[in-house]
N, C-alpha and C positions, 0 to 999 in steps of 0.2 A: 204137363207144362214143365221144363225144366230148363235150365242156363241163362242168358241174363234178360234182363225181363225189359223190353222195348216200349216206351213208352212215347218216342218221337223216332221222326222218318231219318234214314240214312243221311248226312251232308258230308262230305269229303272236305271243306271247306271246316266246319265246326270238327271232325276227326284232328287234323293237321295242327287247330287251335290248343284242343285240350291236351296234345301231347305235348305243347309246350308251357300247359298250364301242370297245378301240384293235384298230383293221382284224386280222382274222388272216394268219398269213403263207400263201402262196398259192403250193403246189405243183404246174407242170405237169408230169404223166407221159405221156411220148410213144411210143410201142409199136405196130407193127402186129399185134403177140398180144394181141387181149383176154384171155386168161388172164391175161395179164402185166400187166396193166391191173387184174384183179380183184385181183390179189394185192396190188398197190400200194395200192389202195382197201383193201382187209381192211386191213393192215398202218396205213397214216393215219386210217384210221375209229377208233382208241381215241386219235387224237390233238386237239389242238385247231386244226391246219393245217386249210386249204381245198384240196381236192385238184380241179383241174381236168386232162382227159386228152382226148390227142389218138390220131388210129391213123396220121398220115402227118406227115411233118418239113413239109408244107406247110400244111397243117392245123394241126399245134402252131405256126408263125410267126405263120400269123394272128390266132391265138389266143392265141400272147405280144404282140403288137402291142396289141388288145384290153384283155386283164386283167392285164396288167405281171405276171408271178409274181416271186418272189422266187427260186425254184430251177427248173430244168428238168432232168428225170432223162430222156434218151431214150438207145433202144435204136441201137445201129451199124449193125446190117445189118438197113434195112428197104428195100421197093420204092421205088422212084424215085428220088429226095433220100435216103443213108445220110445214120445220126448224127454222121458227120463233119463234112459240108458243111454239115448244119444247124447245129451248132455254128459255123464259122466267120461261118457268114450270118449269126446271133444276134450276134457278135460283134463283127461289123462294123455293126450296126448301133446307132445312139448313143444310141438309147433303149433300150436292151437288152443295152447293153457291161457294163452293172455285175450282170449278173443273173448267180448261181452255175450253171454248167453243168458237169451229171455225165455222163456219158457210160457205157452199162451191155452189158454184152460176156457171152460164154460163157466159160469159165473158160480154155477151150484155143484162146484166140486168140492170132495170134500178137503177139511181143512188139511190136514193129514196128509194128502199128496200137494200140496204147499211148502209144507215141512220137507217129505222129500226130494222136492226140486230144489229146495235150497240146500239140501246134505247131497245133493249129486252136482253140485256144484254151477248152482244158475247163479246167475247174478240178480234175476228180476222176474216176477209173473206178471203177463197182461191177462182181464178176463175177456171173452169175448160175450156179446159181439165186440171188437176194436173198436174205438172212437179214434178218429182222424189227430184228433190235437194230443190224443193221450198219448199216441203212438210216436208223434214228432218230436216232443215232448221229452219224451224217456229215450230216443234217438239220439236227440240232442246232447244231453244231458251224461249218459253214457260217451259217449263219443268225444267228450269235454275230457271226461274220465280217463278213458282211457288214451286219447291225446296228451295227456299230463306224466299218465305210467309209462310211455311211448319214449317221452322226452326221459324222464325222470329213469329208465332203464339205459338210455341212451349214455345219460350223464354218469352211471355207475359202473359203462363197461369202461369208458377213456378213464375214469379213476382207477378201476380195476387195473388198467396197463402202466397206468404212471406211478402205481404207489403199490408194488406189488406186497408188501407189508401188511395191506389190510385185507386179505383177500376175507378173511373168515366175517372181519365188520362187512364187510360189502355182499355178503351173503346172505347175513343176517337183516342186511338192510333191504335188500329187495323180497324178502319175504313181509317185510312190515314198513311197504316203502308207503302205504296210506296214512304213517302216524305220525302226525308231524314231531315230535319230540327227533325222531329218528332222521327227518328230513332237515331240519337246524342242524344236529351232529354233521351230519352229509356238507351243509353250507358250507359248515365251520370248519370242516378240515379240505374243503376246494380252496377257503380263502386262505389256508395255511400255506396250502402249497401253492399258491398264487402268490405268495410274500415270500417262499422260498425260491421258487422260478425268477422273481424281480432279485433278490438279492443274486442269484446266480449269476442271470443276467448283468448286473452292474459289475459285479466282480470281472466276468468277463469283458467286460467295456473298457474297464481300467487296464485292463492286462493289454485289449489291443490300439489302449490308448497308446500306453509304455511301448507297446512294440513298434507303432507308427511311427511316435516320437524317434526313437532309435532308430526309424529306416532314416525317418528324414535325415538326422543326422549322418547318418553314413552315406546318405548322399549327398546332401551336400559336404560332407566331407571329401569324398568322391571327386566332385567337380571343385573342391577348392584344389587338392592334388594335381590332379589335370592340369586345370588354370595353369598355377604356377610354375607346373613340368613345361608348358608349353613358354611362358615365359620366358624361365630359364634357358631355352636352347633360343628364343628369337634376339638377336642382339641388337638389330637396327629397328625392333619393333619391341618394346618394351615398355609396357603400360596400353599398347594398343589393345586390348582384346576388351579389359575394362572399361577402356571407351567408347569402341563400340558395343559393349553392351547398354550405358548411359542411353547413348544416342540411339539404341533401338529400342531400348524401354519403350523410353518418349516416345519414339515414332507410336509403340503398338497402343500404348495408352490413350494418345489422341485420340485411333480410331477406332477405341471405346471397344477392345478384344476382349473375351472372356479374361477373368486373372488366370487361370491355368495355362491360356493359351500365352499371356503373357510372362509368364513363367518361364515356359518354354523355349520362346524367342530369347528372355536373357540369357538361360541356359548354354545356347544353340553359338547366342555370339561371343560368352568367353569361350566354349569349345570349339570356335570353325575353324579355328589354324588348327586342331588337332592332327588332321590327317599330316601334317611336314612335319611330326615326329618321326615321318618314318625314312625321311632324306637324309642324305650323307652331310655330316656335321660341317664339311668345307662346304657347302651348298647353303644349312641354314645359319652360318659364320656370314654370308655373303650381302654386302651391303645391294638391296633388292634394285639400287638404280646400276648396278653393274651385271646384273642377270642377260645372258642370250636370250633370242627368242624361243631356243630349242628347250633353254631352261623352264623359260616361262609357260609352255606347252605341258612341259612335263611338273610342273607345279598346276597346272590348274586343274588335275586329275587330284590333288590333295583332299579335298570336300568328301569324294568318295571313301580313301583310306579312314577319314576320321569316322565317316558316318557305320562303315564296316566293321571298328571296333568298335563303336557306342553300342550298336547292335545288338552287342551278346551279355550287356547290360541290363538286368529288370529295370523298366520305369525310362529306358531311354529311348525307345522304337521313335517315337515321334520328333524329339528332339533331331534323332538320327536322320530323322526323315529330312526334316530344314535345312543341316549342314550339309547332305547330299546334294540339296539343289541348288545350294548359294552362288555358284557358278553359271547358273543359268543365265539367258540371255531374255529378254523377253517379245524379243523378235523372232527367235527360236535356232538363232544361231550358237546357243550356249551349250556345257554341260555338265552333265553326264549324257542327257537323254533327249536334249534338243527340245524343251518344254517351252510351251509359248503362252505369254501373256498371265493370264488369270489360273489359269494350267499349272503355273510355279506357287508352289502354297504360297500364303500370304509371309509368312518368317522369315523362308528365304528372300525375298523382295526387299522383304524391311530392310533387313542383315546385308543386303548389297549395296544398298546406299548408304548405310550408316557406316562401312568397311569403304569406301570411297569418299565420306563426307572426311571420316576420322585421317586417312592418310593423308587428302590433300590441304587440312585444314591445320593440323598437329602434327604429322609427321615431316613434310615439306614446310620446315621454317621458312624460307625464300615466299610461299606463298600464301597471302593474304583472303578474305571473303571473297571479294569482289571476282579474282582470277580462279579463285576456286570453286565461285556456283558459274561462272563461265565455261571452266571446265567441264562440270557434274552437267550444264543443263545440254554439251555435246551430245551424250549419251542417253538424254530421254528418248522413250519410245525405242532403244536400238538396245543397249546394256541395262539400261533402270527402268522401272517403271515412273510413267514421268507423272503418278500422283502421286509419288513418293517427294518431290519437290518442294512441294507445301510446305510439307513437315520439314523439312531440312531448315528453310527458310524459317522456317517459327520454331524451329532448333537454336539457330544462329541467331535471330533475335532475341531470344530468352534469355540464351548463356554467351555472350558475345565472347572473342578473342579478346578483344579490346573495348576500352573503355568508350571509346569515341565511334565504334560500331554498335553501340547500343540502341536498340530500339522500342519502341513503343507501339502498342498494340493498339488496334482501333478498329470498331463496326466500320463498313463500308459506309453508312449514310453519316459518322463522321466526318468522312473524308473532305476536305479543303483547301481548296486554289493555293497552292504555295508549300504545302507537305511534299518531301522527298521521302520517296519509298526506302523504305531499308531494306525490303526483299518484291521479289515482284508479285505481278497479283497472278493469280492463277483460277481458271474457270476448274468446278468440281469433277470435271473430267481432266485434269494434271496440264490442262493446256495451258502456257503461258500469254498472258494478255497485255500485261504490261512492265517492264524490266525493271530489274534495282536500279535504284539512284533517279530516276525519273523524275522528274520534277511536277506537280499534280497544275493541272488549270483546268478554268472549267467545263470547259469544251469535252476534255478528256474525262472527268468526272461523269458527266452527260451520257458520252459511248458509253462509260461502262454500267451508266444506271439503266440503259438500253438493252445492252448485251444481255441484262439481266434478268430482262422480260422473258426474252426468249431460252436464256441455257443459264440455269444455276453458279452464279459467282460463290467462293468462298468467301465466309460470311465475316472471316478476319482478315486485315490488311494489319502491316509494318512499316513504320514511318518513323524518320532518324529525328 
Protein backbone atom coordinates (compact mmCIF):
# COMPACT_ATOMS: atom_id res chain seq x y z
CA UNK A 1 0.00 0.00 0.00
CA UNK A 2 1.46 3.21 -0.80
CA UNK A 3 0.44 7.15 -1.88
CA UNK A 4 -2.46 8.77 -0.38
CA UNK A 5 -4.48 6.72 1.62
CA UNK A 6 -8.59 6.99 0.47
CA UNK A 7 -10.83 6.92 2.84
CA UNK A 8 -14.09 8.35 1.09
CA UNK A 9 -15.47 7.87 -2.59
CA UNK A 10 -14.34 10.23 -5.30
CA UNK A 11 -17.01 13.67 -5.62
CA UNK A 12 -15.89 16.22 -8.17
CA UNK A 13 -18.10 18.51 -6.48
CA UNK A 14 -16.30 18.25 -2.84
CA UNK A 15 -12.53 18.26 -5.26
CA UNK A 16 -13.62 21.90 -6.73
CA UNK A 17 -14.59 22.90 -2.87
CA UNK A 18 -11.42 22.06 -1.11
CA UNK A 19 -9.36 23.67 -3.71
CA UNK A 20 -10.87 26.69 -2.63
CA UNK A 21 -10.63 25.79 0.74
CA UNK A 22 -6.81 26.14 2.97
CA UNK A 23 -4.56 22.91 1.99
CA UNK A 24 -5.31 19.99 4.57
CA UNK A 25 -2.44 18.92 6.81
CA UNK A 26 -0.80 15.98 5.32
CA UNK A 27 -0.05 12.92 7.24
CA UNK A 28 2.67 10.42 6.09
CA UNK A 29 2.39 6.84 7.66
CA UNK A 30 5.36 4.57 7.15
CA UNK A 31 4.90 0.82 8.26
CA UNK A 32 6.06 -2.30 6.52
CA UNK A 33 2.59 -3.94 8.17
CA UNK A 34 -0.21 -3.08 6.11
CA UNK A 35 -2.32 -3.85 8.92
CA UNK A 36 -0.66 -1.11 10.67
CA UNK A 37 -1.23 1.16 7.81
CA UNK A 38 -5.08 0.12 7.83
CA UNK A 39 -5.38 1.11 11.24
CA UNK A 40 -3.74 4.45 10.61
CA UNK A 41 -6.15 4.92 7.85
CA UNK A 42 -9.35 3.86 9.99
CA UNK A 43 -8.24 5.99 12.83
CA UNK A 44 -7.47 9.61 10.15
CA UNK A 45 -10.49 8.69 7.98
CA UNK A 46 -13.09 10.53 10.60
CA UNK A 47 -10.53 13.21 10.44
CA UNK A 48 -10.00 16.01 8.20
CA UNK A 49 -6.02 15.20 7.60
CA UNK A 50 -4.82 13.71 4.27
CA UNK A 51 -3.28 10.58 5.05
CA UNK A 52 -0.54 9.50 2.55
CA UNK A 53 1.42 5.92 3.38
CA UNK A 54 4.36 4.30 2.56
CA UNK A 55 5.60 0.19 3.42
CA UNK A 56 9.53 1.08 3.37
CA UNK A 57 11.58 4.30 4.95
CA UNK A 58 12.86 4.50 1.23
CA UNK A 59 9.60 4.78 -0.25
CA UNK A 60 8.32 7.13 2.60
CA UNK A 61 11.66 9.64 1.57
CA UNK A 62 10.53 9.80 -1.61
CA UNK A 63 7.49 10.32 -0.98
CA UNK A 64 8.17 13.04 1.68
CA UNK A 65 10.38 14.78 -0.85
CA UNK A 66 7.20 14.67 -3.24
CA UNK A 67 4.09 15.80 -1.04
CA UNK A 68 6.03 17.83 1.89
CA UNK A 69 3.81 16.24 4.86
CA UNK A 70 3.44 17.86 7.75
CA UNK A 71 4.03 14.70 10.28
CA UNK A 72 5.65 11.39 9.47
CA UNK A 73 4.60 8.62 11.97
CA UNK A 74 6.93 5.55 11.01
CA UNK A 75 7.56 2.29 12.47
CA UNK A 76 11.61 1.33 13.95
CA UNK A 77 12.01 -1.89 12.92
CA UNK A 78 11.36 -2.26 9.40
CA UNK A 79 13.57 -4.22 6.34
CA UNK A 80 16.31 -2.44 5.08
CA UNK A 81 16.37 1.39 6.21
CA UNK A 82 14.99 1.11 10.28
CA UNK A 83 12.75 4.10 11.67
CA UNK A 84 15.74 5.37 13.00
CA UNK A 85 18.00 6.22 10.18
CA UNK A 86 15.07 7.28 8.29
CA UNK A 87 14.44 9.90 10.84
CA UNK A 88 17.85 11.10 10.79
CA UNK A 89 17.88 11.16 6.77
CA UNK A 90 14.51 13.22 7.17
CA UNK A 91 16.45 15.34 9.19
CA UNK A 92 19.17 16.17 7.65
CA UNK A 93 17.53 17.06 4.95
CA UNK A 94 16.66 20.90 4.62
CA UNK A 95 13.58 20.65 3.05
CA UNK A 96 12.34 18.19 5.52
CA UNK A 97 14.14 19.42 8.79
CA UNK A 98 10.97 21.18 10.01
CA UNK A 99 8.63 18.27 9.36
CA UNK A 100 7.26 16.60 12.93
CA UNK A 101 8.63 13.12 13.17
CA UNK A 102 7.21 10.35 15.41
CA UNK A 103 8.75 7.41 15.69
CA UNK A 104 6.24 4.20 16.62
CA UNK A 105 7.85 1.07 18.60
CA UNK A 106 6.20 -2.00 20.54
CA UNK A 107 5.59 -1.29 23.98
CA UNK A 108 8.58 -3.67 25.31
CA UNK A 109 11.34 -2.01 23.56
CA UNK A 110 14.19 -1.26 24.96
CA UNK A 111 14.58 2.03 26.74
CA UNK A 112 17.84 2.71 24.96
CA UNK A 113 16.29 2.90 21.36
CA UNK A 114 14.03 5.68 23.03
CA UNK A 115 17.06 7.52 23.73
CA UNK A 116 18.15 6.95 20.18
CA UNK A 117 15.24 8.14 18.38
CA UNK A 118 15.27 11.03 20.12
CA UNK A 119 19.29 11.76 19.30
CA UNK A 120 18.31 10.95 15.55
CA UNK A 121 16.07 13.59 15.71
CA UNK A 122 12.34 12.39 16.42
CA UNK A 123 10.27 14.74 17.95
CA UNK A 124 7.94 11.94 19.74
CA UNK A 125 7.52 7.89 20.37
CA UNK A 126 4.05 6.20 20.02
CA UNK A 127 4.07 2.62 21.61
CA UNK A 128 2.04 0.30 19.86
CA UNK A 129 -0.45 -1.19 19.65
CA UNK A 130 -1.80 2.85 18.81
CA UNK A 131 -4.86 4.02 20.65
CA UNK A 132 -7.12 6.07 18.32
CA UNK A 133 -7.13 9.30 20.87
CA UNK A 134 -3.56 9.03 21.55
CA UNK A 135 -2.80 9.18 18.16
CA UNK A 136 -5.20 12.29 17.36
CA UNK A 137 -4.07 13.76 20.25
CA UNK A 138 -0.33 14.14 19.56
CA UNK A 139 -1.64 14.94 15.80
CA UNK A 140 -3.16 17.67 17.07
CA UNK A 141 -1.05 18.93 19.31
CA UNK A 142 2.16 18.62 16.97
CA UNK A 143 0.53 20.28 14.28
CA UNK A 144 -0.47 23.31 16.73
CA UNK A 145 3.48 23.19 16.99
CA UNK A 146 4.40 23.37 14.20
CA UNK A 147 1.65 25.76 12.68
CA UNK A 148 3.18 28.30 15.20
CA UNK A 149 7.05 27.50 13.94
CA UNK A 150 5.35 27.91 10.39
CA UNK A 151 4.14 31.29 11.24
CA UNK A 152 6.82 32.27 13.59
CA UNK A 153 9.48 31.24 10.50
CA UNK A 154 7.39 33.10 8.24
CA UNK A 155 7.51 36.24 10.50
CA UNK A 156 11.53 36.10 10.60
CA UNK A 157 12.00 35.79 6.86
CA UNK A 158 9.99 39.61 6.06
CA UNK A 159 12.16 40.77 9.15
CA UNK A 160 15.14 39.22 7.67
CA UNK A 161 14.35 41.45 4.34
CA UNK A 162 13.39 44.65 6.17
CA UNK A 163 16.28 44.88 8.73
CA UNK A 164 19.00 43.49 7.04
CA UNK A 165 21.27 44.56 10.03
CA UNK A 166 20.18 41.70 12.01
CA UNK A 167 20.73 38.87 10.05
CA UNK A 168 23.04 36.94 12.60
CA UNK A 169 20.04 37.96 15.67
CA UNK A 170 17.68 36.23 13.16
CA UNK A 171 19.81 33.31 12.88
CA UNK A 172 20.28 32.80 16.06
CA UNK A 173 16.70 33.27 16.58
CA UNK A 174 15.29 30.56 14.44
CA UNK A 175 17.47 28.06 16.08
CA UNK A 176 15.95 28.79 19.53
CA UNK A 177 12.66 30.17 18.15
CA UNK A 178 10.75 27.75 20.90
CA UNK A 179 12.12 30.08 23.77
CA UNK A 180 10.26 32.61 24.55
CA UNK A 181 12.78 35.05 26.05
CA UNK A 182 13.97 35.02 22.33
CA UNK A 183 10.38 35.33 20.93
CA UNK A 184 9.71 38.85 23.27
CA UNK A 185 13.31 40.08 21.69
CA UNK A 186 11.61 39.23 18.10
CA UNK A 187 8.23 41.37 19.32
CA UNK A 188 10.18 44.01 20.56
CA UNK A 189 12.20 44.83 17.68
CA UNK A 190 8.92 44.14 15.00
CA UNK A 191 7.31 46.94 17.12
CA UNK A 192 10.43 49.13 16.72
CA UNK A 193 10.38 49.02 13.45
CA UNK A 194 6.66 49.51 13.31
CA UNK A 195 7.28 52.83 15.11
CA UNK A 196 9.96 53.52 12.74
CA UNK A 197 7.89 52.67 9.48
CA UNK A 198 4.96 55.19 11.19
CA UNK A 199 7.38 57.89 11.73
CA UNK A 200 8.59 57.45 8.24
CA UNK A 201 5.42 57.40 7.09
CA UNK A 202 4.29 60.70 8.66
CA UNK A 203 7.40 62.43 7.68
CA UNK A 204 6.39 61.47 4.28
CA UNK A 205 2.86 62.71 4.66
CA UNK A 206 4.11 66.08 5.73
CA UNK A 207 6.35 66.31 2.82
CA UNK A 208 3.36 65.45 0.31
CA UNK A 209 1.31 67.55 2.49
CA UNK A 210 4.02 70.74 1.57
CA UNK A 211 3.98 69.58 -1.88
CA UNK A 212 0.20 69.59 -2.56
CA UNK A 213 -0.07 72.74 -0.70
CA UNK A 214 2.48 74.31 -3.19
CA UNK A 215 0.59 72.56 -6.27
CA UNK A 216 -2.52 74.13 -5.20
CA UNK A 217 -1.02 77.15 -4.93
CA UNK A 218 0.53 77.27 -8.22
CA UNK A 219 -2.45 76.53 -9.50
CA UNK A 220 -4.29 78.52 -8.46
CA UNK A 221 -1.94 80.85 -9.03
CA UNK A 222 -2.06 79.72 -12.54
CA UNK A 223 -5.62 80.58 -12.99
CA UNK A 224 -5.49 83.88 -11.14
CA UNK A 225 -2.74 84.76 -14.14
CA UNK A 226 -5.00 83.59 -16.80
CA UNK A 227 -8.04 85.28 -15.18
CA UNK A 228 -6.63 88.51 -15.17
CA UNK A 229 -4.59 88.09 -18.76
CA UNK A 230 -7.86 87.57 -19.98
CA UNK A 231 -9.34 90.51 -18.39
CA UNK A 232 -6.82 92.66 -19.49
CA UNK A 233 -7.25 92.22 -23.32
CA UNK A 234 -11.47 92.22 -22.78
CA UNK A 235 -12.37 95.86 -22.72
CA UNK A 236 -16.22 95.73 -23.20
CA UNK A 237 -16.21 92.73 -20.73
CA UNK A 238 -14.59 93.45 -17.70
CA UNK A 239 -15.42 91.86 -14.47
CA UNK A 240 -17.59 89.45 -16.66
CA UNK A 241 -15.76 86.16 -16.13
CA UNK A 242 -16.00 86.61 -12.33
CA UNK A 243 -19.48 86.82 -12.66
CA UNK A 244 -20.10 84.20 -14.34
CA UNK A 245 -18.36 82.23 -12.23
CA UNK A 246 -20.66 83.51 -9.15
CA UNK A 247 -23.55 82.64 -11.14
CA UNK A 248 -22.43 79.12 -12.01
CA UNK A 249 -21.07 78.38 -8.59
CA UNK A 250 -24.60 78.83 -7.59
CA UNK A 251 -26.15 77.18 -10.35
CA UNK A 252 -23.82 73.91 -9.70
CA UNK A 253 -24.20 74.03 -5.83
CA UNK A 254 -28.02 74.00 -6.06
CA UNK A 255 -27.80 70.82 -7.78
CA UNK A 256 -25.88 69.48 -5.07
CA UNK A 257 -22.61 68.45 -7.59
CA UNK A 258 -19.68 66.96 -5.96
CA UNK A 259 -17.14 70.01 -4.53
CA UNK A 260 -14.58 68.82 -7.10
CA UNK A 261 -16.89 68.96 -9.77
CA UNK A 262 -17.74 72.26 -8.54
CA UNK A 263 -14.60 73.47 -8.55
CA UNK A 264 -14.27 72.82 -11.82
CA UNK A 265 -17.06 74.49 -13.16
CA UNK A 266 -15.72 77.79 -11.22
CA UNK A 267 -12.57 77.04 -12.82
CA UNK A 268 -13.96 76.55 -16.32
CA UNK A 269 -16.01 79.98 -16.06
CA UNK A 270 -13.14 82.40 -15.16
CA UNK A 271 -11.10 80.54 -17.98
CA UNK A 272 -13.87 80.26 -20.97
CA UNK A 273 -12.94 83.43 -22.80
CA UNK A 274 -9.38 82.04 -22.68
CA UNK A 275 -9.46 80.79 -26.12
CA UNK A 276 -9.90 84.99 -27.60
CA UNK A 277 -6.46 85.35 -26.39
CA UNK A 278 -5.57 84.26 -29.31
CA UNK A 279 -7.53 87.06 -31.81
CA UNK A 280 -6.12 90.08 -33.12
CA UNK A 281 -6.15 92.89 -30.58
CA UNK A 282 -8.42 95.18 -33.06
CA UNK A 283 -10.99 92.27 -32.89
CA UNK A 284 -10.78 91.85 -28.89
CA UNK A 285 -10.53 96.01 -28.64
CA UNK A 286 -14.05 95.55 -30.39
CA UNK A 287 -17.23 96.66 -28.64
CA UNK A 288 -19.00 92.88 -29.03
CA UNK A 289 -22.44 94.72 -30.30
CA UNK A 290 -20.47 95.85 -33.44
CA UNK A 291 -18.97 92.32 -34.28
CA UNK A 292 -20.16 90.78 -38.04
CA UNK A 293 -21.66 87.73 -38.36
CA UNK A 294 -18.47 86.38 -39.99
CA UNK A 295 -16.79 87.70 -36.90
CA UNK A 296 -19.06 86.04 -34.51
CA UNK A 297 -18.56 82.55 -36.37
CA UNK A 298 -15.05 82.92 -36.09
CA UNK A 299 -15.26 83.78 -32.25
CA UNK A 300 -17.49 80.86 -31.40
CA UNK A 301 -14.63 78.50 -32.44
CA UNK A 302 -12.75 80.29 -29.25
CA UNK A 303 -13.91 77.39 -26.31
CA UNK A 304 -11.76 75.06 -28.44
CA UNK A 305 -8.41 77.39 -28.62
CA UNK A 306 -8.79 77.69 -24.81
CA UNK A 307 -9.53 74.21 -23.95
CA UNK A 308 -6.33 73.16 -26.37
CA UNK A 309 -4.15 75.15 -24.28
CA UNK A 310 -5.56 74.11 -20.78
CA UNK A 311 -4.83 70.76 -22.14
CA UNK A 312 -1.15 70.64 -21.72
CA UNK A 313 -1.61 71.70 -18.27
CA UNK A 314 -1.54 68.92 -15.29
CA UNK A 315 -4.80 68.96 -13.32
CA UNK A 316 -6.59 70.82 -16.18
CA UNK A 317 -7.92 67.86 -18.70
CA UNK A 318 -11.47 68.24 -17.37
CA UNK A 319 -11.66 71.66 -16.82
CA UNK A 320 -10.51 71.57 -20.56
CA UNK A 321 -13.06 69.46 -21.25
CA UNK A 322 -16.18 71.99 -20.02
CA UNK A 323 -14.77 75.04 -21.82
CA UNK A 324 -14.62 72.92 -24.98
CA UNK A 325 -18.10 72.44 -24.96
CA UNK A 326 -19.65 75.67 -23.75
CA UNK A 327 -20.63 76.55 -27.18
CA UNK A 328 -22.69 73.66 -27.58
CA UNK A 329 -26.15 73.90 -28.33
CA UNK A 330 -28.47 71.53 -26.81
CA UNK A 331 -30.53 70.91 -29.78
CA UNK A 332 -27.32 69.68 -31.28
CA UNK A 333 -26.91 72.61 -33.55
CA UNK A 334 -23.79 73.92 -31.48
CA UNK A 335 -20.02 73.54 -31.25
CA UNK A 336 -17.35 72.00 -31.66
CA UNK A 337 -18.91 68.58 -32.00
CA UNK A 338 -22.61 69.11 -32.38
CA UNK A 339 -23.42 67.36 -28.84
CA UNK A 340 -27.10 67.11 -27.84
CA UNK A 341 -28.90 67.55 -24.76
CA UNK A 342 -27.57 65.54 -21.65
CA UNK A 343 -24.46 64.65 -24.07
CA UNK A 344 -22.98 68.37 -23.20
CA UNK A 345 -21.34 67.63 -19.64
CA UNK A 346 -23.19 69.15 -17.06
CA UNK A 347 -20.38 72.42 -16.68
CA UNK A 348 -20.77 73.39 -19.89
CA UNK A 349 -24.65 73.84 -19.70
CA UNK A 350 -24.12 75.56 -16.35
CA UNK A 351 -21.45 77.96 -17.83
CA UNK A 352 -23.98 78.69 -20.93
CA UNK A 353 -26.53 80.14 -19.05
CA UNK A 354 -24.65 81.74 -16.42
CA UNK A 355 -22.34 83.53 -19.66
CA UNK A 356 -25.93 84.73 -21.02
CA UNK A 357 -27.70 85.45 -17.78
CA UNK A 358 -24.23 87.69 -16.83
CA UNK A 359 -24.40 89.66 -20.36
CA UNK A 360 -27.83 90.27 -20.53
CA UNK A 361 -28.38 91.24 -16.94
CA UNK A 362 -24.81 93.33 -16.16
CA UNK A 363 -23.35 93.93 -19.33
CA UNK A 364 -26.59 95.34 -21.29
CA UNK A 365 -27.32 98.36 -19.01
CA UNK A 366 -30.54 99.27 -21.25
CA UNK A 367 -31.76 95.88 -19.96
CA UNK A 368 -33.70 95.03 -17.07
CA UNK A 369 -35.00 91.24 -15.34
CA UNK A 370 -38.08 91.17 -16.83
CA UNK A 371 -36.59 91.58 -20.75
CA UNK A 372 -33.74 89.70 -19.88
CA UNK A 373 -35.45 86.11 -18.74
CA UNK A 374 -37.67 87.07 -21.80
CA UNK A 375 -34.79 86.89 -23.61
CA UNK A 376 -32.87 83.75 -22.02
CA UNK A 377 -36.37 81.73 -21.73
CA UNK A 378 -36.23 82.31 -26.25
CA UNK A 379 -33.46 80.02 -26.09
CA UNK A 380 -34.74 77.11 -23.84
CA UNK A 381 -34.62 73.73 -25.20
CA UNK A 382 -32.84 75.34 -28.52
CA UNK A 383 -29.29 77.27 -27.05
CA UNK A 384 -29.81 76.47 -22.99
CA UNK A 385 -30.91 73.84 -21.34
CA UNK A 386 -34.25 74.88 -20.11
CA UNK A 387 -33.61 73.27 -16.49
CA UNK A 388 -31.17 75.45 -16.29
CA UNK A 389 -33.97 78.31 -15.88
CA UNK A 390 -34.89 77.51 -12.36
CA UNK A 391 -31.81 78.29 -11.22
CA UNK A 392 -31.42 81.48 -13.07
CA UNK A 393 -34.72 82.54 -11.54
CA UNK A 394 -33.59 81.62 -7.88
CA UNK A 395 -30.32 83.35 -9.07
CA UNK A 396 -32.11 86.66 -9.68
CA UNK A 397 -34.24 86.19 -6.77
CA UNK A 398 -31.47 85.75 -4.33
CA UNK A 399 -29.21 88.54 -5.43
CA UNK A 400 -31.48 90.94 -7.18
CA UNK A 401 -30.37 93.99 -9.68
CA UNK A 402 -32.44 96.01 -7.67
CA UNK A 403 -33.94 96.69 -4.84
CA UNK A 404 -37.57 96.64 -5.78
CA UNK A 405 -36.82 93.09 -7.68
CA UNK A 406 -36.40 91.51 -4.72
CA UNK A 407 -37.78 88.50 -3.84
CA UNK A 408 -39.05 85.96 -1.53
CA UNK A 409 -38.71 82.50 -1.44
CA UNK A 410 -41.69 80.27 -0.56
CA UNK A 411 -42.90 76.14 -0.58
CA UNK A 412 -45.54 75.72 -3.15
CA UNK A 413 -48.26 74.87 -0.61
CA UNK A 414 -47.51 78.48 0.71
CA UNK A 415 -48.62 79.80 -2.19
CA UNK A 416 -51.65 82.37 -1.96
CA UNK A 417 -54.47 84.04 -3.91
CA UNK A 418 -52.79 87.48 -4.54
CA UNK A 419 -48.81 86.60 -4.57
CA UNK A 420 -47.08 87.93 -7.75
CA UNK A 421 -44.32 85.73 -8.85
CA UNK A 422 -40.87 87.21 -9.07
CA UNK A 423 -39.71 84.39 -11.33
CA UNK A 424 -41.95 81.71 -13.01
CA UNK A 425 -42.66 78.40 -11.76
CA UNK A 426 -41.15 75.66 -13.52
CA UNK A 427 -42.05 71.75 -13.58
CA UNK A 428 -38.65 69.59 -12.59
CA UNK A 429 -38.27 68.80 -16.11
CA UNK A 430 -37.27 72.97 -16.98
CA UNK A 431 -40.83 73.23 -18.40
CA UNK A 432 -42.19 76.61 -17.74
CA UNK A 433 -45.74 76.58 -16.16
CA UNK A 434 -46.41 79.73 -15.08
CA UNK A 435 -44.59 83.29 -16.05
CA UNK A 436 -42.93 86.21 -13.95
CA UNK A 437 -45.12 88.74 -12.76
CA UNK A 438 -48.28 86.52 -12.78
CA UNK A 439 -50.53 87.44 -10.39
CA UNK A 440 -51.54 84.01 -8.17
CA UNK A 441 -55.54 83.11 -7.67
CA UNK A 442 -57.00 80.37 -6.75
CA UNK A 443 -58.07 78.63 -9.51
CA UNK A 444 -54.45 78.75 -10.75
CA UNK A 445 -53.04 77.63 -7.49
CA UNK A 446 -55.45 74.53 -7.90
CA UNK A 447 -53.88 73.49 -11.70
CA UNK A 448 -50.78 73.72 -10.26
CA UNK A 449 -51.50 71.59 -7.06
CA UNK A 450 -53.04 69.15 -9.94
CA UNK A 451 -50.11 69.24 -12.31
CA UNK A 452 -48.37 68.06 -9.41
CA UNK A 453 -50.10 64.83 -9.00
CA UNK A 454 -49.07 63.78 -11.94
CA UNK A 455 -45.33 65.51 -13.06
CA UNK A 456 -43.13 66.77 -10.14
CA UNK A 457 -43.33 70.82 -9.56
CA UNK A 458 -40.24 72.42 -8.10
CA UNK A 459 -40.68 72.39 -4.76
CA UNK A 460 -39.59 76.53 -4.47
CA UNK A 461 -41.57 79.26 -5.83
CA UNK A 462 -40.48 83.31 -5.86
CA UNK A 463 -42.88 85.88 -5.12
CA UNK A 464 -42.24 89.85 -5.02
Amino acid sequence: MNGTYNHTPFNPMTTMTQQNQQPKHRILCVDDDPATIDIYGRYLAETDYEMISAESAEEGFHLALERRPDIIISDVVMMAENGLDFCKRVKETPVLQNVIFILASAVHVDSSDTIKGIESGADDYLYKPVRQVELIAKIKAFLRIKTLQDQLRASNRKLNKAMGGLEEYQRKLEENNQVLAKEKKMLQNSLKQIQLMVEERELANRKLEALNKAQMENFNGLISILSATIESKRQYHRGHSKKVAEIATFIARELKLPKPEIRNIEIAALLHELGKLSIPDELALKNPKEYTQTEKDFLSRHPVEGATLLEKFPGFRRIAEIIRHFNENVDGTGVPDGLRGEHIPVGSRIIAAANLFENLMYRKKEENTESAFEAIEETAGTRLDAGMLFYLHKYAASYPVKESEKAKAVRLIELKAGMTLAAGIFSAKGAKLVPRNTVLTEELIQQLAQFNKREPIRETAFVK
